[in-house]
C-alpha positions as CSV (number, residue, x, y, z in Angstrom):
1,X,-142.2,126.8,27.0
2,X,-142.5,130.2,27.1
3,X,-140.4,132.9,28.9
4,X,-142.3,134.8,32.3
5,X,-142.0,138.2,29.8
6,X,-144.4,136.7,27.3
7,X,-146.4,134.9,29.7
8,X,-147.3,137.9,31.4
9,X,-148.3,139.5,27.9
10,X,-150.7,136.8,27.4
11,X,-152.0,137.4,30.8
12,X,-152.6,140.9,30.6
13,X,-154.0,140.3,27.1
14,X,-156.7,137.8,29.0
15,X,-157.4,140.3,31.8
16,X,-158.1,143.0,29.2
17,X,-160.4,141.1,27.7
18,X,-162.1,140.4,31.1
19,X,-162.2,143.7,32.2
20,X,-163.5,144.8,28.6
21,X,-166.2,142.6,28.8
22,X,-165.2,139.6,27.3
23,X,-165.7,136.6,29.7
24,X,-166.4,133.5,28.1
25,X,-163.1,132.0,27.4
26,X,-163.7,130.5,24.1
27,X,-164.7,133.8,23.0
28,X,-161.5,135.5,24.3
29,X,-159.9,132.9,22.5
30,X,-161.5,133.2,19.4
31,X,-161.2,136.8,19.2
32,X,-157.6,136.6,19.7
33,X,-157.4,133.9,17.2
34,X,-159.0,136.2,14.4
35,X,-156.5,139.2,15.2
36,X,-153.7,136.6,15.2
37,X,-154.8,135.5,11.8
38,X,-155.1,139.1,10.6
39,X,-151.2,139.9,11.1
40,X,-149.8,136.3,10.3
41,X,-151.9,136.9,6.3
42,X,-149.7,140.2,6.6
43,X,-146.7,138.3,7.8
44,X,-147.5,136.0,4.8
45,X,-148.1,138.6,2.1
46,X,-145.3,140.4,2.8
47,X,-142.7,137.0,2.7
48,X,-144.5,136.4,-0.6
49,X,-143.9,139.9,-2.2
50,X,-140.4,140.0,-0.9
51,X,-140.1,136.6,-2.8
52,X,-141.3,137.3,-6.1
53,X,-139.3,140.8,-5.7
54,X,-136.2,139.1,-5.8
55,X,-136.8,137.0,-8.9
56,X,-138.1,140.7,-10.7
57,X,-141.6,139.1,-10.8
58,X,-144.8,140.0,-10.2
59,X,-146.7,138.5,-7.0
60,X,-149.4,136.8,-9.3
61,X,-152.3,136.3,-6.5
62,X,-152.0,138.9,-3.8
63,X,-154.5,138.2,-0.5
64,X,-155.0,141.9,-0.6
65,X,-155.9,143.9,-4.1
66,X,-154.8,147.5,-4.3
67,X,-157.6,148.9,-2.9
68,X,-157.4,146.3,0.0
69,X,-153.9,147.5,1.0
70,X,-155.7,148.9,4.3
71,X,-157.3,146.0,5.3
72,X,-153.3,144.4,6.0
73,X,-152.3,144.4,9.5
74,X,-149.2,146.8,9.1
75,X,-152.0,149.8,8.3
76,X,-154.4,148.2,10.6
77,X,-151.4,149.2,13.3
78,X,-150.6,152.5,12.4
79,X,-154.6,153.8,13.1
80,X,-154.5,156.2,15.7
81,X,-158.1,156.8,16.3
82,X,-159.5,154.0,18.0
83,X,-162.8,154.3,16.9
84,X,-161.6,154.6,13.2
85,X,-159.7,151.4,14.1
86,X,-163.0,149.6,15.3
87,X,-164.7,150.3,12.5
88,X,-162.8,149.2,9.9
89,X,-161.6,145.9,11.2
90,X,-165.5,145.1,12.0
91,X,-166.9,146.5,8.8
92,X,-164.1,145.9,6.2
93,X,-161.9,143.3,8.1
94,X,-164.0,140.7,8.8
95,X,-166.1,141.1,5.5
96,X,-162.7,140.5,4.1
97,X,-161.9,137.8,6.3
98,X,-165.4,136.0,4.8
99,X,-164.3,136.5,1.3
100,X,-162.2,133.5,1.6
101,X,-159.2,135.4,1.4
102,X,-156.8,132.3,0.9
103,X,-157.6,130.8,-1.8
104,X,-158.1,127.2,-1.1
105,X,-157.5,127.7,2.5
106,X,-159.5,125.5,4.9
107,X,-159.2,128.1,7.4
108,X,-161.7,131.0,5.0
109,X,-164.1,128.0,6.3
110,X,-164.2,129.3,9.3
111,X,-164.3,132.6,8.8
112,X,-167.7,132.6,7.2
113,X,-169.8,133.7,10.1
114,X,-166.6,135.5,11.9
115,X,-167.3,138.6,13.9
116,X,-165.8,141.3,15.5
117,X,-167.4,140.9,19.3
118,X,-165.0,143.7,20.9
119,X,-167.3,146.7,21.0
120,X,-164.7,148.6,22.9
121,X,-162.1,150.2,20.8
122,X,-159.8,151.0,23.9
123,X,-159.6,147.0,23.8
124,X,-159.3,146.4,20.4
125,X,-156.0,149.3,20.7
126,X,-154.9,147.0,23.3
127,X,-155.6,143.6,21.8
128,X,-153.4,144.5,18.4
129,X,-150.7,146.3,20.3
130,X,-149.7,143.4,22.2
131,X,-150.4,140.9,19.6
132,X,-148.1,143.4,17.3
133,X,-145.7,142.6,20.2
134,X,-146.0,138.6,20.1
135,X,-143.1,136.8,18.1
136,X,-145.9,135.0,15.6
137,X,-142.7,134.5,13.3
138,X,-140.8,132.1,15.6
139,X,-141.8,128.7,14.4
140,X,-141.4,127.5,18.2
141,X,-142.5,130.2,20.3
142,X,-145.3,131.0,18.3
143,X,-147.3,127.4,19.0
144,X,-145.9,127.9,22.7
145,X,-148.0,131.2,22.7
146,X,-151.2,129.4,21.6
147,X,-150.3,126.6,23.3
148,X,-150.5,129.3,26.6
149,X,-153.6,130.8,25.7
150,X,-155.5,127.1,25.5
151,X,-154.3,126.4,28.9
152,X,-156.4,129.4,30.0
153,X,-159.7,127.4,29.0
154,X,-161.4,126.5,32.2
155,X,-164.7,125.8,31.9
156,X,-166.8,123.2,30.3
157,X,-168.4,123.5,26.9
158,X,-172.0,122.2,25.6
159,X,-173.0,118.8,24.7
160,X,-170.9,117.1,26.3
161,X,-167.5,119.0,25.1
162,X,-164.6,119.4,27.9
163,X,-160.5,119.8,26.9
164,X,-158.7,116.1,27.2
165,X,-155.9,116.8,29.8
166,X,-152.7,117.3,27.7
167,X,-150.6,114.7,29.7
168,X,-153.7,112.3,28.7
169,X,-153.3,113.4,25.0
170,X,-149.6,113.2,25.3
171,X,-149.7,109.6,26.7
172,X,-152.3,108.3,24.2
173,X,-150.4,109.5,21.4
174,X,-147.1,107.7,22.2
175,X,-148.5,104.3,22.7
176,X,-150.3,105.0,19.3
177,X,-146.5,105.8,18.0
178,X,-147.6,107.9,14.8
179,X,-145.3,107.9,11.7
180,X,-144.7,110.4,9.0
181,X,-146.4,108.6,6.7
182,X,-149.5,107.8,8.5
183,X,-152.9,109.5,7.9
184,X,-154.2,110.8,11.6
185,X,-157.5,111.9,12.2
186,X,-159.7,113.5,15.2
187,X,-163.5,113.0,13.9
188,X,-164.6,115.2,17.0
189,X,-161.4,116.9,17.3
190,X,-162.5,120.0,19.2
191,X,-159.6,122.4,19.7
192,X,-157.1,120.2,18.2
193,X,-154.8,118.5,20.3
194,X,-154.5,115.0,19.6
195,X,-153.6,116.4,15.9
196,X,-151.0,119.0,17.1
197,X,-149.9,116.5,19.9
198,X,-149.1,114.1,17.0
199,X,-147.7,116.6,14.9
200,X,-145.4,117.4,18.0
201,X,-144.4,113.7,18.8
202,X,-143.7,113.0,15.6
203,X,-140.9,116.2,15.0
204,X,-139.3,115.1,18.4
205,X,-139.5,111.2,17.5
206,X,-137.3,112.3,14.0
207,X,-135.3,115.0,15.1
208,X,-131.4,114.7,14.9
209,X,-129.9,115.2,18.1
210,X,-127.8,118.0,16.6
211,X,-130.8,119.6,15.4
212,X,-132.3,120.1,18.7
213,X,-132.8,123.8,20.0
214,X,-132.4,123.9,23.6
215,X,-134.0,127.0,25.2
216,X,-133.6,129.8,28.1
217,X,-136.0,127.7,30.2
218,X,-134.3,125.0,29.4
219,X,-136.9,123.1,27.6
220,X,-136.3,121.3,23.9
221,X,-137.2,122.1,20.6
222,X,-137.7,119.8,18.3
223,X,-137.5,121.0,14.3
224,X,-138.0,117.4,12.5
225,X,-135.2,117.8,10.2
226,X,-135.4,114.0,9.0
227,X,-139.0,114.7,7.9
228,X,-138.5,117.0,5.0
229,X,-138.8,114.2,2.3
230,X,-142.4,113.9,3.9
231,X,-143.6,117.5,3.9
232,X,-145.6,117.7,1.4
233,X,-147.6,114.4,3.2
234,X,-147.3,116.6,6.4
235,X,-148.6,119.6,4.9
236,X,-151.9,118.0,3.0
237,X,-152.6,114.2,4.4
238,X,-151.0,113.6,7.6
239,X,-153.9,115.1,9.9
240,X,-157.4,115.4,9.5
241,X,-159.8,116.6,12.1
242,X,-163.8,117.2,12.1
243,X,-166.0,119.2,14.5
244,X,-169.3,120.8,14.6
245,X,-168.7,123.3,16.8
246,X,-167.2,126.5,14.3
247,X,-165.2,128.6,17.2
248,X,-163.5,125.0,18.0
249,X,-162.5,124.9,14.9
250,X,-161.1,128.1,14.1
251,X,-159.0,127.5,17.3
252,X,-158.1,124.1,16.2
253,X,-156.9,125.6,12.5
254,X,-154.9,128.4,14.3
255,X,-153.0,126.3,16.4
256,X,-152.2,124.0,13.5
257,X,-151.1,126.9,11.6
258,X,-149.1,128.3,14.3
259,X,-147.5,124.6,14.3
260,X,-146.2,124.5,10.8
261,X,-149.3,123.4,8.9
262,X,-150.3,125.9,6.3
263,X,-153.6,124.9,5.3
264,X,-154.9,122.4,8.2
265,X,-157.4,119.8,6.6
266,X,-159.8,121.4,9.8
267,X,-163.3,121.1,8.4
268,X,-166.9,121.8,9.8
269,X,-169.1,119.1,10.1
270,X,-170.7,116.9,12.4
271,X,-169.0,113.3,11.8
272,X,-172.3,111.2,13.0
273,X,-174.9,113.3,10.8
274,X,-175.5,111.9,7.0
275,X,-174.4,115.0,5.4
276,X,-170.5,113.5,6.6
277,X,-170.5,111.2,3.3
278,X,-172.3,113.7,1.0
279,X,-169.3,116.2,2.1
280,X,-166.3,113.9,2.6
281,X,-166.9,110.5,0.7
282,X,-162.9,109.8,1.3
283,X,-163.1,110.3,4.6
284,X,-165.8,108.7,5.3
285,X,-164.5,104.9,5.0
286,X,-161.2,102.9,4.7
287,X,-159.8,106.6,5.3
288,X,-157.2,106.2,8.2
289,X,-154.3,104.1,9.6
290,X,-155.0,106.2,12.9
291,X,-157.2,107.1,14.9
292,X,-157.2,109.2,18.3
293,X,-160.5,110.8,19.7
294,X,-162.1,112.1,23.3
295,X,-165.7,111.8,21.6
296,X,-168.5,113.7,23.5
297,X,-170.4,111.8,25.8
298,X,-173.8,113.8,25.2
299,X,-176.2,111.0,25.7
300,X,-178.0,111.0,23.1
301,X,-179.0,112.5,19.5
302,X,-182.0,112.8,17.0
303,X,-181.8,109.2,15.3
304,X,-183.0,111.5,12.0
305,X,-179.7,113.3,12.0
306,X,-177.2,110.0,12.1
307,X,-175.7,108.8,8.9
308,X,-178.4,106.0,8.2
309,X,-175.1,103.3,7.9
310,X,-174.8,103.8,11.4
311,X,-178.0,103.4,12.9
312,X,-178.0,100.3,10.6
313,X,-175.0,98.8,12.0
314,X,-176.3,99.7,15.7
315,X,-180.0,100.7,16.5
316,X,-178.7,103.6,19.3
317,X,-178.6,107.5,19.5
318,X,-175.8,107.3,22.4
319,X,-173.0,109.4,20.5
320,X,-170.6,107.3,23.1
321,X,-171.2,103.6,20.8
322,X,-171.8,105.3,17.4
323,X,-168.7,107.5,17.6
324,X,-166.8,103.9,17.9
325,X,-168.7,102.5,15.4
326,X,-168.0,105.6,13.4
327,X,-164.4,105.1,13.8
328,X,-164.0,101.6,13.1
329,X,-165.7,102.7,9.4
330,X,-163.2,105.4,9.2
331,X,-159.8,102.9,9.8
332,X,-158.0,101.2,6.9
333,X,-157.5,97.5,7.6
334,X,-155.0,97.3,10.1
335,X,-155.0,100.8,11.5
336,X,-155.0,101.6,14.6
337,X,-157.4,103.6,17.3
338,X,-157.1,104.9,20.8
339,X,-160.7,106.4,22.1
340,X,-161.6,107.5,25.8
341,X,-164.6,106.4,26.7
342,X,-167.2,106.7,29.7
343,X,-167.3,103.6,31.8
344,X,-170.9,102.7,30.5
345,X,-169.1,101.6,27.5
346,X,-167.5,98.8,29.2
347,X,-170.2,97.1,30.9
348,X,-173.7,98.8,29.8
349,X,-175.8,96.1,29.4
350,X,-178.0,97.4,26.6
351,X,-178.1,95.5,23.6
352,X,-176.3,98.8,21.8
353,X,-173.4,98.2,24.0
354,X,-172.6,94.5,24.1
355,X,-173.0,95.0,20.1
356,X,-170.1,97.5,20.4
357,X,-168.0,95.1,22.9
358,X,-168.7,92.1,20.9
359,X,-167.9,93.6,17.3
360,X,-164.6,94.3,18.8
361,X,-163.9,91.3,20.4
362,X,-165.3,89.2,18.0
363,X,-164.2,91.0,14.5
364,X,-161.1,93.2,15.6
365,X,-158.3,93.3,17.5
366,X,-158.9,95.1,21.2
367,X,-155.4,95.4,23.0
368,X,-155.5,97.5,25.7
369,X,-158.1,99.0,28.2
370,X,-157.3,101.7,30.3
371,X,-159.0,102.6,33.2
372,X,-158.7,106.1,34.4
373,X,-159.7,107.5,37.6
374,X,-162.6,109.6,38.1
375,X,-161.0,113.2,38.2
376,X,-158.6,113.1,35.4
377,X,-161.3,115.4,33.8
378,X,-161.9,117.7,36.9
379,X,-162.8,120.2,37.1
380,X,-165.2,119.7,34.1
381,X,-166.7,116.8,34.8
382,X,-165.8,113.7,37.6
383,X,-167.0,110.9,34.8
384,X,-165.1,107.9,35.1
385,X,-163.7,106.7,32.0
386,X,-161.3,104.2,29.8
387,X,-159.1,104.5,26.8
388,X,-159.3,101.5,24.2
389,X,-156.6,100.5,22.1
390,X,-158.2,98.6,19.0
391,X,-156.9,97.7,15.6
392,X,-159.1,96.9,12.5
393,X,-159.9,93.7,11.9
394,X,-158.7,89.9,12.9
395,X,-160.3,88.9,15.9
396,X,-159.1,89.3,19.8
397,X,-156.8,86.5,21.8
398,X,-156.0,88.3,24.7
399,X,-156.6,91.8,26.3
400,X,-154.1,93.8,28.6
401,X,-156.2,96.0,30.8
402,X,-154.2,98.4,32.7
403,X,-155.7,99.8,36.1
404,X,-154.1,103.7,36.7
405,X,-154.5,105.0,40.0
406,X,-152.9,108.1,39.7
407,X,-152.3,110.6,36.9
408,X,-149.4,113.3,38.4
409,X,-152.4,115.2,39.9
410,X,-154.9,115.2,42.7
411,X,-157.8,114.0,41.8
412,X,-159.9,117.0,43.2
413,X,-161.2,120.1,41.2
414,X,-157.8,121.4,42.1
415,X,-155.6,119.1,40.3
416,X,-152.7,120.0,42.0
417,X,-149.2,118.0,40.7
418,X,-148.7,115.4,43.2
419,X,-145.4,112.6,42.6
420,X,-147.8,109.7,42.1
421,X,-147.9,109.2,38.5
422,X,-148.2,105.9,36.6
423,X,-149.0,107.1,33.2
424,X,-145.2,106.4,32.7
425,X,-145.3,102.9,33.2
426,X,-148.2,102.7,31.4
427,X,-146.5,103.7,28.2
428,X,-143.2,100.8,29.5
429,X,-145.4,97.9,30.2
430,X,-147.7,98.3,27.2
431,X,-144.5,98.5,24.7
432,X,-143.3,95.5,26.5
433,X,-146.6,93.6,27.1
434,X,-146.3,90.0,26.5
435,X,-149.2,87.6,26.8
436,X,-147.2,84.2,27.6
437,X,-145.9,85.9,31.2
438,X,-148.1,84.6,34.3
439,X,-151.0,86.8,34.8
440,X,-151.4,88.1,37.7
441,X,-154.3,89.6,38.3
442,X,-153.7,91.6,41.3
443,X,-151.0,93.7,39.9
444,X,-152.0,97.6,37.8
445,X,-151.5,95.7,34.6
446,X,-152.2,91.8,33.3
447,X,-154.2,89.9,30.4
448,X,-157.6,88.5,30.3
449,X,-158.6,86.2,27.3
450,X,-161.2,86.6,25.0
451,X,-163.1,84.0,26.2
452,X,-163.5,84.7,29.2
453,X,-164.8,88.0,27.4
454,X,-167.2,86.1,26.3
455,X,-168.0,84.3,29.3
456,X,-168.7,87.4,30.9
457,X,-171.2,88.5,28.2
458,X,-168.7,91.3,27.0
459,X,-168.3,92.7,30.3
460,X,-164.9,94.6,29.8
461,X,-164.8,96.5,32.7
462,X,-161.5,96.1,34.7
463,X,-163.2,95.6,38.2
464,X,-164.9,92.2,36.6
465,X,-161.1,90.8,36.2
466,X,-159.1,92.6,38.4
467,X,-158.3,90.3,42.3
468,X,-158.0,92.3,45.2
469,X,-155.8,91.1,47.8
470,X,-156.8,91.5,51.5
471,X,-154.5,91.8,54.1
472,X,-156.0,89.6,57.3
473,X,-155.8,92.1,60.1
474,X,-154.5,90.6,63.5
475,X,-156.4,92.4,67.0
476,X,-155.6,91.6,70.0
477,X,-157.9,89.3,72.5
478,X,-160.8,90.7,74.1
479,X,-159.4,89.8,77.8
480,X,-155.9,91.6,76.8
481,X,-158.3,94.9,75.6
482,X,-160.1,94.5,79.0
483,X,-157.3,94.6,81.3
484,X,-155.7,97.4,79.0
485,X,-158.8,99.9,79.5
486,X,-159.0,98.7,83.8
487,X,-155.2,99.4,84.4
488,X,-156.0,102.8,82.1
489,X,-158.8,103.4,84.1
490,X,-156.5,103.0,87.6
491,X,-154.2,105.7,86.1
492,X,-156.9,108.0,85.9
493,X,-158.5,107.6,88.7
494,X,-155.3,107.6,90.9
495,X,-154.1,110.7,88.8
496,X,-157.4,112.2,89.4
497,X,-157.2,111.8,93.3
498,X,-153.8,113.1,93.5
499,X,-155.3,116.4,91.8
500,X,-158.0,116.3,94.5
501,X,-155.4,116.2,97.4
502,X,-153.4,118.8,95.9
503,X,-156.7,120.8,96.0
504,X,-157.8,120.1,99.4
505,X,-154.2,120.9,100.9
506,X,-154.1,124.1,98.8
């Protein structure tokens, strides 16, 4: 969490933006994400140089030459004409930025088609003094600071695209319960946060107790000092993530970065489309032990541009069932997925989606469906959706269905916190789940079996299993009601002739 001194930094850094003539908020974002970049390859380069300095070596590869020692963020500062500032972050910075200047680095990926779009240089002044100002060296604070900024996205993107509600995230992730060893992947990962969600529950989950940093606001930080035997996994394998939108993705990359991960395995490319094997053969298949996704629920795509496997396996452009199917390609045997998906999914009668139902009924392992209520995604959208919890292959007994009525917040485009909350118990009674208790099917959470699955042609839809108890309402007799409104109607009248006589005598 962050302190109200740097919150209001980042605020006045959005408003400036705003008022400069900046108001799309993935744009603000991404701006601030390149000028962020900037100073942390300065932060970088200057660790390095200190580095070699003290072993009387020579830095062997330098980000910036000798005649690029003005493109570095400490000379970027020190400009005093705005204008001259303006021009030489668009016209040599950015070039610079395109020039893959980490070698290696996932993130130059990203940076191909990056450009400056402050036109203002009174803004740009503004933007690199306060960012100057932000403490981007503090492994905590720095991920709180992005964390801050993506909070500030408040508006739906295209094709489908809106933010998964962090508390959402949060809750899928634990009953998932990622290792350090595992391999996590997002193949529509938009701004990241099922990977850095991971990343974070996995540093708290091994975390000494000594270790832990509490701070001024009282809230924890969690180092993962128990991990370091697996940082080199961390660092190259443990998360993967895949988008086709490119300013997603350079804000998914930063906030990775500013979490610890040097060179996030972020890359751009659409997971459904054929080029995904040319690009990433091992990805593509038998890749992952888990998988967490909010794919977009578009509608549908060009058949032409879906990896031919896929259309194959299920004759559909709805990126809804071939994201799944996508998914189920991508898991190792045995590993593990949790997907949100619209309610369609569950019942659609199309011969696409009982394909989709069936194939995990029949040749995996479905363990949990969630229902949701309709506006966990306001204000972008008042969809209704599910989360499914599926493993690869085996074949399905029994599945717990879970029926949550209330998330923490109202369910209006306000979303106001509110003490109703059953995403806790969710995470209890799915860790404690066990199929031989009496099901009872009026309760939030119980078991339905696979056959009747099948009976129900696939239907998995929670309001096909789920009893309703009705209370019988008792009402009085008609003749009691009857004399109840005549004596009533005395009162009045009498009242009403009293007021008369107090009239007439008056």
């Amino acid at each position: 969490m962050l302190n109200a001194e740097l919150r209001s930094k980042i605020d006045k850094l959005w408003t400036d933006f705003w008022t400069g003539g900046i108001t799309n908020p993935f744009t603000v974002i991404e701006q601030i994400t390149f000028l962020m970049f900037a100073r942390m390859l300065d932060i970088k380069e200057s660790n390095n140089e200190r580095k070699f300095q003290q072993i009387n070596q020579q830095y062997p590869n330098p980000i910036f030459k000798n005649n690029e020692q003005h493109f570095r963020w400490k000379s970027l500062k020190q400009i005093s004409d705005p204008q001259k500032l303006l021009v030489t972050v668009r016209d040599e910075v950015f070039p610079h930025f395109k020039r893959a200047i980490q070698n290696g680095s996932t993130f130059s990926e990203y940076m191909k088609d990056a450009q400056l779009m402050i036109v203002k240089p009174s803004l740009l002044v503004m933007a690199v003094e306060t960012i100057d100002a932000l403490p981007l060296q503090k492994g905590d604070t720095k991920g709180d600071l992005y964390e801050y900024l993506l909070s500030k996205l408040q508006t739906s993107g295209i094709a489908g695209q809106f933010r998964t509600p962090r508390h959402i995230i949060q809750m899928m992730v634990e009953l998932i319960d990622p290792k350090p060893k595992d391999r996590i992947c997002d193949p529509a990962c938009g701004t990241g946060g099922f990977l850095f969600e991971s990343l974070l529950y996995i540093n708290k989950k091994f975390t000494s107790p000594e270790f832990v940093e509490t701070r001024e606001d009282g809230s924890k930080f969690y180092p993962g000092d128990l991990l370091f035997d697996h940082n080199e996994h961390i660092q190259k394998e443990l998360l993967t993530g895949f988008d086709f939108d490119a300013t997603m993705l350079r804000i998914a990359a930063m906030n990775l970065m500013l979490h610890g991960i040097d060179n996030p395995q972020i890359h751009n490319q659409d997971s459904l489309s054929g080029r995904f094997i040319e690009r990433f053969p091992k990805y593509a298949e038998n890749s992952f032990n888990i998988i967490l996704a909010n794919p977009p629920f578009k509608g549908s795509l060009d058949a032409e541009d879906v990896e031919p496997s896929l259309i194959a396996k299920v004759k559909t452009k709805k990126t809804e069932l071939l994201f799944n199917f996508l998914i189920l390609r991508m898991l190792t045997l045995g590993g593990k997925a949790a997907v949100i998906v619209p309610d369609g999914v569950l019942f659609g009668a199309s011969k696409a989606h009982v394909a989709l139902r069936e194939e995990l009924i029949e040749n995996n392992q479905l363990e949990a469906v969630i229902s949701l209520p309709s506006g966990v995604f306001k204000p972008y959208a008042g969809v209704s959706t599910g989360i499914l919890i599926f493993t690869k292959g085996g074949s399905t007994k029994n599945v717990w269905y879970y029926n949550v009525e209330n998330d923490g917040f109202s369910l209006d485009d306000k979303r106001q916190p509110i003490k109703e909350n059953d995403l806790p118990d969710v995470i209890e009674q799915y860790k404690k789940r066990d199929e031989s208790k009496k099901i009872d099917r009026s309760a939030k959470s119980f078991f339905v079996s696979a056959d009747e699955i099948r009976e129900n042609k696939y239907d998995l839809s929670i309001s096909r299993y789920k009893e309703i108890k009705y209370k019988e309402l008792e009402y009085d007799k008609p003749e009691f009601i009857i004399n109840k409104i005549t004596s009533l109607e005395n009162e009045i009248n009498k009242d009403i002739a009293e007021i008369k006589e107090l009239i007439n005598n008056g």
